[in-house]
N, C-alpha and C positions, 0 to 999 in steps of 0.2 A: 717597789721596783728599783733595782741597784743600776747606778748612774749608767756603766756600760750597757746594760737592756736596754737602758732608755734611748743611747746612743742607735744603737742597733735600730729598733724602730724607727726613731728620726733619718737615718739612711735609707733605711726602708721608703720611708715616704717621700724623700728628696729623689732618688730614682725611679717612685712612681709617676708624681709629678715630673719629672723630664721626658719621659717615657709618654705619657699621656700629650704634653706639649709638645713636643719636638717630633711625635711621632707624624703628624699630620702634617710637618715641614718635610720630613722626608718625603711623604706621599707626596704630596702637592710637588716638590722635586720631581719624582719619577713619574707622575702622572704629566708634564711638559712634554716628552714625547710620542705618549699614545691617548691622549686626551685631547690636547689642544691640535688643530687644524691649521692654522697660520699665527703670524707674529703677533698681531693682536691680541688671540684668546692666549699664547705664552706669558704676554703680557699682565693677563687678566689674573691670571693663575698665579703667576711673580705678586701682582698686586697683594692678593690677599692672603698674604704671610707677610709680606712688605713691611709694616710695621710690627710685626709681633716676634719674628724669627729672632733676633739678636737676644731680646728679651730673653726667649726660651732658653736660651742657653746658658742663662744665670744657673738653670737647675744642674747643670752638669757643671758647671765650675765649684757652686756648694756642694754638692753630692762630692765629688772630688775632693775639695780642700775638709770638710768633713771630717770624710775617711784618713785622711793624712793625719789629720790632730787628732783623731778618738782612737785608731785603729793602725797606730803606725807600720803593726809589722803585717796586718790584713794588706793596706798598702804600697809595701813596699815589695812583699811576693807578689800579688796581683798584677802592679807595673812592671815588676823583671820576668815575672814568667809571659804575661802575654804582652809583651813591648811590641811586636811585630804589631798586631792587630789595633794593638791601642795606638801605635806612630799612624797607622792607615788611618784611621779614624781621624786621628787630631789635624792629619794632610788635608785630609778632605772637607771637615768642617772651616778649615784656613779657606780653601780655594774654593770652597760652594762662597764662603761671605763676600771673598773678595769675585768670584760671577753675578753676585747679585749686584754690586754697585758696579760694575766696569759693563757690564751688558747691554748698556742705553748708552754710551758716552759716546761712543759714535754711530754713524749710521749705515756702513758699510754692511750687505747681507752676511759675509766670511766671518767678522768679526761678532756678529751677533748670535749666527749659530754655531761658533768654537765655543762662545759664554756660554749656549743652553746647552750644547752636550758637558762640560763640565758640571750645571748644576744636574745635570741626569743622574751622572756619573757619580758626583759626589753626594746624593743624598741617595742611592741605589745602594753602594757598599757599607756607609755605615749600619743602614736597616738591618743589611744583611749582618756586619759585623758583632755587632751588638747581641743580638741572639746569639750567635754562636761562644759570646762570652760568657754570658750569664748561661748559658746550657753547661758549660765545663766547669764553671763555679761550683753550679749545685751539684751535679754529678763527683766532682771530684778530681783533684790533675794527681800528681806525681808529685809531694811534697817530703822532703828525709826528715830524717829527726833534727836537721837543723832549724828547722820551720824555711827553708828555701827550695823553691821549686827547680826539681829533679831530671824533670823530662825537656821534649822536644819540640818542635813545631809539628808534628806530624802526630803527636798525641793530643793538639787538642783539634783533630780534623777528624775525628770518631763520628760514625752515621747520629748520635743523639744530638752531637754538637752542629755537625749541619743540617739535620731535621730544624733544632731552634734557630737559625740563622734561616731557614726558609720561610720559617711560622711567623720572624722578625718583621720579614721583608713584606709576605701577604698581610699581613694586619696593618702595617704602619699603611700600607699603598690603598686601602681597604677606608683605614680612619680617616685618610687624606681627600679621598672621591667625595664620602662622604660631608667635609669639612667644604669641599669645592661646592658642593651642591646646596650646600647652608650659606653659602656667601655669593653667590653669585644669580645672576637673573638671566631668560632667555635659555639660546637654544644649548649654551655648553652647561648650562644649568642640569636640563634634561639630557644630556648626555652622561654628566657625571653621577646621574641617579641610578642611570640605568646601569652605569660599570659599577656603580657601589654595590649593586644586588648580586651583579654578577661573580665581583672578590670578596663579596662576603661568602659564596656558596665556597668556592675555591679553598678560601682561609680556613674553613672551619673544620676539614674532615681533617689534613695536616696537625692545625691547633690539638685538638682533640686530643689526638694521640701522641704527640709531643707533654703534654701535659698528664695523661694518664702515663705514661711512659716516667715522668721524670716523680708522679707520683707512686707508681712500682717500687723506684729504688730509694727516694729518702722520706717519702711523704706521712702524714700522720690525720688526724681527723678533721685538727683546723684547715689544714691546707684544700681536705679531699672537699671541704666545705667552701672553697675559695676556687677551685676548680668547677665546681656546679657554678656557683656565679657565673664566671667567667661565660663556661659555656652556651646559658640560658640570655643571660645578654650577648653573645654573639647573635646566636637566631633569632632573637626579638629584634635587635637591629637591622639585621639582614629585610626582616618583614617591615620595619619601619620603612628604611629606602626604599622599598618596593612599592608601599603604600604612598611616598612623596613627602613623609611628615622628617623633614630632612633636621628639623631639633632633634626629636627623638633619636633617629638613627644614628646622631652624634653623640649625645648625651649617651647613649647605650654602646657605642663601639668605646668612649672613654671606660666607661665602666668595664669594658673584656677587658682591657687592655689594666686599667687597678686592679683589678680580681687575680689577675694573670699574673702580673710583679709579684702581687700581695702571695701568691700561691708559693712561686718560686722561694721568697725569703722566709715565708713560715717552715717551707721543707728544706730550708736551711739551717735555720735555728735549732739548738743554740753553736753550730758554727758558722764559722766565716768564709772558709776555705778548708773544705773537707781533702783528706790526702786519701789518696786510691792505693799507696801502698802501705798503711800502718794509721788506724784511725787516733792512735795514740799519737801520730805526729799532725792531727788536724792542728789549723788554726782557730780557735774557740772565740766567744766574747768576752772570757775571763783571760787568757794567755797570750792577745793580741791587741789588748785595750792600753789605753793610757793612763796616766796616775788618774786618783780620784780628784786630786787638786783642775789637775788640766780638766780634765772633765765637768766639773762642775764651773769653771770660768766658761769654757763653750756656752755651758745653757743660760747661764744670765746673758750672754750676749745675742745666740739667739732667739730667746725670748724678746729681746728689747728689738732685731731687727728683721726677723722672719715677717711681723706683721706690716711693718714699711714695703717690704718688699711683694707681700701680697698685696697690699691697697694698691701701688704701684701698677702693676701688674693687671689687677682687676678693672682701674681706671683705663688702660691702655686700651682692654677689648671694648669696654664700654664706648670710646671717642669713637674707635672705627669697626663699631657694628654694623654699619650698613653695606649692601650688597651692591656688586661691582657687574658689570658685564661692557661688551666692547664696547657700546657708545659713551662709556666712560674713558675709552683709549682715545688720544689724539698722537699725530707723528706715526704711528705703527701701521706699514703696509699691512690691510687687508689680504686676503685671499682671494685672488682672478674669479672673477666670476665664470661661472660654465661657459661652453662653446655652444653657439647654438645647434640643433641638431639636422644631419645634412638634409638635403629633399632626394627624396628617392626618386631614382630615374627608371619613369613608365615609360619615356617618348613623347607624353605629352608636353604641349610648350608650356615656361612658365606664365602665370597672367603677368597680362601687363602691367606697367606701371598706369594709375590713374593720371591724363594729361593734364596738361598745365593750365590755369586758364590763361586764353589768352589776351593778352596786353590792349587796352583800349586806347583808339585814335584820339579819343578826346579826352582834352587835357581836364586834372581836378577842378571843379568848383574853388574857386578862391574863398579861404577864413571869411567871416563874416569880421567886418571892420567892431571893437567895442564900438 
């Protein structure tokens, strides 16, 4: 296998891997407004990504700098032609990190639910963003025979391209319930099981055809074989949450979500960035690679630190495997308890109060002396 192949796979697998981690930050984001009930359980839900989110996002900085040094001119059309969506992304990834640490620093109610609609907000659009990118990737944009992208912002908002930006948002929001319901104990526990059964159904008839659809137009045997995964672990997962086996249902919604990347980049191969007007102006893995020299320095390096960074990483979920629920919040106002419910007025009087006893004339017995 010639270096750049190699390249190409290792991408591949750096945007699965982010895609798989990151996905359940976004859920766990968007699930803070229709999941959690009061400040506590946001908290709860904040909690258990709490240490793992930053991490996550090593995979999108390698998947990026990557691309940069193996695939300079995949790269640099990619960046100029979708800057718009990739500046929204980068905004929002900025200002979800800086709501996770500034959210608790004071205590004022204003200032703690400006920070959760921002993280709403800002893990809501990338999910969405994201899909819609890689759907115009594999599909194809407007590239001339300069190798620079030709078109507009309005060509990559094609129905394929926002079908994958809905397919983004239901599954990442999907992975995320299911991720709540594996971490956490109590009654948001079973709440989050029962909405995972529910976006699982939701996700899957969209997925579907998003994925037969994008295999229609570029897909090939391996892929159509990467799409069955996909699929079969959607609904196997969907039945796991249903069932309460909230490992599985994880373990299995990660797997749609590998099967799914894995689909898209095999029905991209062997290009990078297909042109929709002259396939002869595609960007390939031969005509947008870098020297072999440059190439072959990448893989001794990440050879030597790929594995660091997984130990790393592996040890981090390891420390905080255990499960979270409110009695592990303190400082965070609960939710009002209910109003009691009124007494219906028959006429009749209410009963009385039982009296008092009353007060005796004679005084206590005095201690007994030691």
């Amino acid at each position: 296998m010639e270096l750049h192949t190699v390249w190409f796979v290792l991408i591949a697998v750096l945007w699965t891997g982010y895609f798989f981690l990151e996905g359940f930050d976004f859920g766990v984001g968007i699930l803070t407004r229709g999941l959690a009930r009061d400040r506590r359980e946001k908290r709860v839900l904040i909690n258990t990504i709490g240490p793992v989110w930053d991490g996550n996002e090593v995979w999108l900085l390698t998947a990026g700098g990557a691309t940069f040094a193996a695939f300079p001119e995949w790269y640099a059309t990619l960046f100029s032609g979708f800057y718009l969506p990739l500046l929204l992304i980068l905004v929002c990834l900025i200002v979800r990190g800086v709501a996770f640490e500034y959210r608790a620093k004071r205590p004022e109610e204003r200032w703690q639910r400006n920070w959760e609609h921002a993280i709403f907000w800002t893990s809501l659009l990338p999910a969405f963003l994201w899909g819609l990118v890689f759907a115009n990737v594999v599909r194809g944009v407007p590239i001339g025979a300069d190798k620079e992208f030709s078109g507009s912002l309005p060509d990559l908002l094609g129905p394929h391209a926002l079908l994958g930006g809905a397919v983004t948002l239901t599954l990442f929001t999907f992975h995320g319930a299911v991720f709540v319901a594996l971490k956490t104990v109590g009654e948001i526990r079973e709440r989050a099981r029962r909405l995972a059964t529910v976006l699982g159904l939701v996700t899957a008839a969209p997925a579907v055809v998003f994925l037969l659809w994008t295999q229609s137009m570029t897909g090939d045997g391996r892929s159509l074989a990467a799409l069955a995964v996909a699929a079969v672990a959607l609904l196997a997962a969907v039945r796991a949450a249903g069932l309460g086996r909230e490992g599985w249902a994880f373990a299995l919604s990660g797997i749609t979500i590998v099967a799914a990347v894995a689909m898209l980049f095999l029905a991209l191969f062997p290009d990078v960035m297909p042109s929709s007007l002259n396939e002869e102006w595609s960007l390939t893995v031969e005509n947008a690679a870098a020297t072999d020299y440059t190439l072959g320095i990448m893989t001794w390096v990440a050879a030597v630190a790929t594995p660091v960074v997984l130990l790393y990483q592996g040890w981090t979920y390891w420390v905080f495997r255990r499960r979270i629920g409110v009695q592990h919040i303190a400082g965070e106002p609960a939710a009002p308890p209910p109003a009691p419910p009124a007494r219906a007025e028959t006429g009749a009087p209410a009963p009385a109060e039982p009296p008092e006893p009353p007060e005796s004339s004679t005084p206590p017995a005095p201690a007994p002396a030691p």
